[in-house]
LOLO-766076 format. One record per atom (N, C-alpha, C): residue number from 1; residue in three letters; atom name; x, y, z. Coordinates in nm, 4 decimals, decimal comma. Layout:
N
ZADREN;NUM;ALA;CA;X;Y;Z
...
! end
This chain:
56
ZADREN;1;UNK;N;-11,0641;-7,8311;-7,9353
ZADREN;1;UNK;CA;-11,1358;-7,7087;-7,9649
ZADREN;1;UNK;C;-11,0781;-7,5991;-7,8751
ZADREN;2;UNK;N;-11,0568;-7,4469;-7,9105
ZADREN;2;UNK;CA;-11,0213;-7,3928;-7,8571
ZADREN;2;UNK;C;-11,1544;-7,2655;-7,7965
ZADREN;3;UNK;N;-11,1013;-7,1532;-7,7329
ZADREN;3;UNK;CA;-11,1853;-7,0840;-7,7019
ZADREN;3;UNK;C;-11,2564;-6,9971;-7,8035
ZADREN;4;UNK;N;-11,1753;-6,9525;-7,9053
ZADREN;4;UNK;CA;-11,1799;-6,8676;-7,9953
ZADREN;4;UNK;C;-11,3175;-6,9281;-8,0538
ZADREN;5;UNK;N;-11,2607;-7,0509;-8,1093
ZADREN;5;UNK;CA;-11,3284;-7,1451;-8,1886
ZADREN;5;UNK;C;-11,4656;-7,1352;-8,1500
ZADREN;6;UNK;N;-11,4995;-7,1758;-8,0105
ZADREN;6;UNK;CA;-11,6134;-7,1856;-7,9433
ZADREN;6;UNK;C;-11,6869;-7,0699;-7,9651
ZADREN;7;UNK;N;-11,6472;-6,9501;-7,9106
ZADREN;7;UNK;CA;-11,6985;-6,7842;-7,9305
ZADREN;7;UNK;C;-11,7564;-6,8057;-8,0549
ZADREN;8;UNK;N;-11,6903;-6,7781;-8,1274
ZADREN;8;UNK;CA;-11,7444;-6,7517;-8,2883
ZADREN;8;UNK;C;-11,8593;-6,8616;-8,3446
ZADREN;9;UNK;N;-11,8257;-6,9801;-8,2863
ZADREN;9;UNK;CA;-11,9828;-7,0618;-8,2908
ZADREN;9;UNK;C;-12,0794;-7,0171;-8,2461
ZADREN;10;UNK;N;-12,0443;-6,9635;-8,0965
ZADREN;10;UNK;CA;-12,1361;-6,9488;-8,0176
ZADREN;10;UNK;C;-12,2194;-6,8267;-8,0444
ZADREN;11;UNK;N;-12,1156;-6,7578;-8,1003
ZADREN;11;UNK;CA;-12,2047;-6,6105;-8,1797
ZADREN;11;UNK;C;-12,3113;-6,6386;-8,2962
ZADREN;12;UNK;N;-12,2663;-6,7376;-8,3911
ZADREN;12;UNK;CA;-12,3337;-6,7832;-8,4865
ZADREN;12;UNK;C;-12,4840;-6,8251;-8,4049
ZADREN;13;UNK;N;-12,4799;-6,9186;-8,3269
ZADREN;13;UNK;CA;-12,5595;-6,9820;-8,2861
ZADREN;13;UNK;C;-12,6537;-6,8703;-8,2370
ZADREN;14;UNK;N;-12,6579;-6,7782;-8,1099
ZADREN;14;UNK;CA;-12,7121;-6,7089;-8,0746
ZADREN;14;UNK;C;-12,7378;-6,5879;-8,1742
ZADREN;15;UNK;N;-12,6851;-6,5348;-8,2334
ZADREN;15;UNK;CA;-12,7016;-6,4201;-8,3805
ZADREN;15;UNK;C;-12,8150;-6,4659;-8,4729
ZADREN;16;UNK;N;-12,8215;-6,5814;-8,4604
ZADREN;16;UNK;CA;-12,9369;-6,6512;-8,5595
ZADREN;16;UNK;C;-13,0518;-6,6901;-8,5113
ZADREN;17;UNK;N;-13,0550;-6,7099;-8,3727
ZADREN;17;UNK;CA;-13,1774;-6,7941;-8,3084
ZADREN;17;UNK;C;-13,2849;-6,7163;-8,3223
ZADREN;18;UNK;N;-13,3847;-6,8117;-8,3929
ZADREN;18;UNK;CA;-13,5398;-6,7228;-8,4006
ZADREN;18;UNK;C;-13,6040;-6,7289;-8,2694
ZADREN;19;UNK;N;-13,5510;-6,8148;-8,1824
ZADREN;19;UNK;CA;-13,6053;-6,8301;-8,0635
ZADREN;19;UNK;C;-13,6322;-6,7711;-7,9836
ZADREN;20;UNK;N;-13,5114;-6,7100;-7,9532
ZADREN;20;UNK;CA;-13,4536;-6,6024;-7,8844
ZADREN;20;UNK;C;-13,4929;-6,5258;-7,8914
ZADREN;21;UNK;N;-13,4789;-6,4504;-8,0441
ZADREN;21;UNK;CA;-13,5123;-6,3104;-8,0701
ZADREN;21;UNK;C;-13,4199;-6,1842;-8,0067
ZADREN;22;UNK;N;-13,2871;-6,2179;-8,0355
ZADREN;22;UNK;CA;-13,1920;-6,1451;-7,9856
ZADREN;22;UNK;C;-13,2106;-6,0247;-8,0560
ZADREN;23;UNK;N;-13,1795;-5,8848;-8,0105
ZADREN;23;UNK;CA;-13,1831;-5,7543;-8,0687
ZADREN;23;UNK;C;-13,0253;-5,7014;-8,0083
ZADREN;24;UNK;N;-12,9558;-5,7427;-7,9579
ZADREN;24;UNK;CA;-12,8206;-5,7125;-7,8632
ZADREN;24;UNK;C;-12,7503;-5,8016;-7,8283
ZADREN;25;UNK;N;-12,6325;-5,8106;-7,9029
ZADREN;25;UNK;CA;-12,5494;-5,9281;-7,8654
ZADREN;25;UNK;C;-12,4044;-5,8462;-7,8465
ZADREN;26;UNK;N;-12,3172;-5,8538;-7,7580
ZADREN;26;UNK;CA;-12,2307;-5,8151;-7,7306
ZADREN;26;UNK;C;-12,0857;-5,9331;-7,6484
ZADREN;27;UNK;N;-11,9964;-5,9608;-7,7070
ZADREN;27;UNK;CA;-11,9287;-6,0668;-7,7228
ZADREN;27;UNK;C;-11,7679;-5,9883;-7,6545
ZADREN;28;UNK;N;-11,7376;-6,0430;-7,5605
ZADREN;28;UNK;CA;-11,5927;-5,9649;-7,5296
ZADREN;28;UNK;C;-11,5255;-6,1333;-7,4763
ZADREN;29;UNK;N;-11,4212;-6,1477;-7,6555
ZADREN;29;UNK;CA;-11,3701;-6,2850;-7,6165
ZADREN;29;UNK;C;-11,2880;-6,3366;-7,4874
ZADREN;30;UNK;N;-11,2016;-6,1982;-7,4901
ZADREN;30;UNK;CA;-11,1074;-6,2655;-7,3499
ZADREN;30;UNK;C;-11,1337;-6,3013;-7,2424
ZADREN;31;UNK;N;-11,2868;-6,2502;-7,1838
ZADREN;31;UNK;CA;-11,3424;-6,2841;-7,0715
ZADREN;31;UNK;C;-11,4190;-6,3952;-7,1177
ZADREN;32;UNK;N;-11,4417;-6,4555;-7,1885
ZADREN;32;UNK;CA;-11,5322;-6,5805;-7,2836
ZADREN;32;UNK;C;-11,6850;-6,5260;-7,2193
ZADREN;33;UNK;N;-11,7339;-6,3941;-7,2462
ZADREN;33;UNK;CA;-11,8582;-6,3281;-7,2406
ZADREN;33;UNK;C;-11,9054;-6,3004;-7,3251
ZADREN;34;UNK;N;-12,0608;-6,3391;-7,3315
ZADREN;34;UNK;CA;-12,1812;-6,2596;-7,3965
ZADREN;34;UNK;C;-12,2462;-6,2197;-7,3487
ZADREN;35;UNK;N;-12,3303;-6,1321;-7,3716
ZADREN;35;UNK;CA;-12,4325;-6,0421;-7,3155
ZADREN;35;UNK;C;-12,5339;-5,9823;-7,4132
ZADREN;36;UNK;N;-12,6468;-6,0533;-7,3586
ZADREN;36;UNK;CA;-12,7647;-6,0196;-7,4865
ZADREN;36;UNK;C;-12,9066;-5,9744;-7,4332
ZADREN;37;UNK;N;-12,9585;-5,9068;-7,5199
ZADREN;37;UNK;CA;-13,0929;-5,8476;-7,4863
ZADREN;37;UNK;C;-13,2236;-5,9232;-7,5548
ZADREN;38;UNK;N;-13,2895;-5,9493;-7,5112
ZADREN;38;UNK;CA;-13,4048;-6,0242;-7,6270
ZADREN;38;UNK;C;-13,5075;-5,8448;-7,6248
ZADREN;39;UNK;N;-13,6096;-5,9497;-7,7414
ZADREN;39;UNK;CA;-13,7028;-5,8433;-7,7474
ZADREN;39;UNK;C;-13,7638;-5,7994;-7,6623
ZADREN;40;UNK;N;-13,7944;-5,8847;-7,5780
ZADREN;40;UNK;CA;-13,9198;-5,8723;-7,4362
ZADREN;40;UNK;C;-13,8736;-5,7944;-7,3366
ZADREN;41;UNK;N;-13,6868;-5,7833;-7,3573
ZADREN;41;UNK;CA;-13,6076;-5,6999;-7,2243
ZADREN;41;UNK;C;-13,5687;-5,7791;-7,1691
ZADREN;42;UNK;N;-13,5412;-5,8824;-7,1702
ZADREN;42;UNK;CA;-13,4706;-5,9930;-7,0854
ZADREN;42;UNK;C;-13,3038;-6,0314;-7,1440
ZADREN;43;UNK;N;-13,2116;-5,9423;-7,0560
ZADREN;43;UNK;CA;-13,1081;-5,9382;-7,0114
ZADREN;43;UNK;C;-13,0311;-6,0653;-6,9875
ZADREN;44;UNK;N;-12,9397;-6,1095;-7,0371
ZADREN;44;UNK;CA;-12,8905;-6,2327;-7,0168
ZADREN;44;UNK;C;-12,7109;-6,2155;-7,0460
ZADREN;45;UNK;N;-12,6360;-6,2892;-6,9353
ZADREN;45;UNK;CA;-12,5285;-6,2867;-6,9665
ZADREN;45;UNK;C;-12,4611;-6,4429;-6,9866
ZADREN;46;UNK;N;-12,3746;-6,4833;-7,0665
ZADREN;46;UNK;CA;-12,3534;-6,6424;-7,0660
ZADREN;46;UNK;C;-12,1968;-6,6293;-7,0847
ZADREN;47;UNK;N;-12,1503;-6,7244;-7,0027
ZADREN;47;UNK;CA;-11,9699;-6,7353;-6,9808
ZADREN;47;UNK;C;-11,9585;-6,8414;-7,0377
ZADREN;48;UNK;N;-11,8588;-6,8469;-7,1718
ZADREN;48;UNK;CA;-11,8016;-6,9864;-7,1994
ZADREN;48;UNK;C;-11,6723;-6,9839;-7,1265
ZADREN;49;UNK;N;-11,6228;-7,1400;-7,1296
ZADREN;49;UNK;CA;-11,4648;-7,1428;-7,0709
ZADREN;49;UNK;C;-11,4859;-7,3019;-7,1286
ZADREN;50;UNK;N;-11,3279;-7,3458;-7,1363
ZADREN;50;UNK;CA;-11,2831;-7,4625;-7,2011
ZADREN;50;UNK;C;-11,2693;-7,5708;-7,0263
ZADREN;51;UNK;N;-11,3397;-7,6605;-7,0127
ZADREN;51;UNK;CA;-11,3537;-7,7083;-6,8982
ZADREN;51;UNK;C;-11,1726;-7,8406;-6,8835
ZADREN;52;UNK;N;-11,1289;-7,8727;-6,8118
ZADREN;52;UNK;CA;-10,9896;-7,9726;-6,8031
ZADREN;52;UNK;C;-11,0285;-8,1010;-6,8422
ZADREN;53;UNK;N;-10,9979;-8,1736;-6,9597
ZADREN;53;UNK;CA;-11,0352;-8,2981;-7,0195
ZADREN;53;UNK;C;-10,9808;-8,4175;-6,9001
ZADREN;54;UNK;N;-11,0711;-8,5325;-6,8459
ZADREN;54;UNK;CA;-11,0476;-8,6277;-6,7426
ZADREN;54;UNK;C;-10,8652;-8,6327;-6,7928
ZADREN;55;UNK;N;-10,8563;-8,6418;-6,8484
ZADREN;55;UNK;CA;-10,6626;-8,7005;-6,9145
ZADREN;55;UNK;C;-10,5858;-8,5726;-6,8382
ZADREN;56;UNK;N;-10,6132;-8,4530;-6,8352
ZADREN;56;UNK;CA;-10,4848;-8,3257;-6,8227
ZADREN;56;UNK;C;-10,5075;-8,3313;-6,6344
! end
């Protein structure tokens, strides 16, 4: 899996969550950042990165 790959899930995933209740999602791939607002005002930032498989 690559990073790209991941992002664009990861957007899906969070873009949809009723849970959440995201109103602000802001995605800047090269830094593997999101940054989202819920309804309530709660500010959240989440870093993906591709972690080194035990083998490499």
């Amino acid at each position: 899996m690559n990073l790209l790959y991941l992002m664009d899930t990861m957007f899906d995933l969070l873009n949809e969550s009723n849970n959440l209740n995201v109103i602000e999602l802001n995605e800047i791939e090269s830094s593997g950042l999101f940054y989202l607002t819920t309804a309530d005002g709660t500010k959240v930032e989440i870093k993906c990165s591709i972690l080194p498989s035990e083998h490499d």
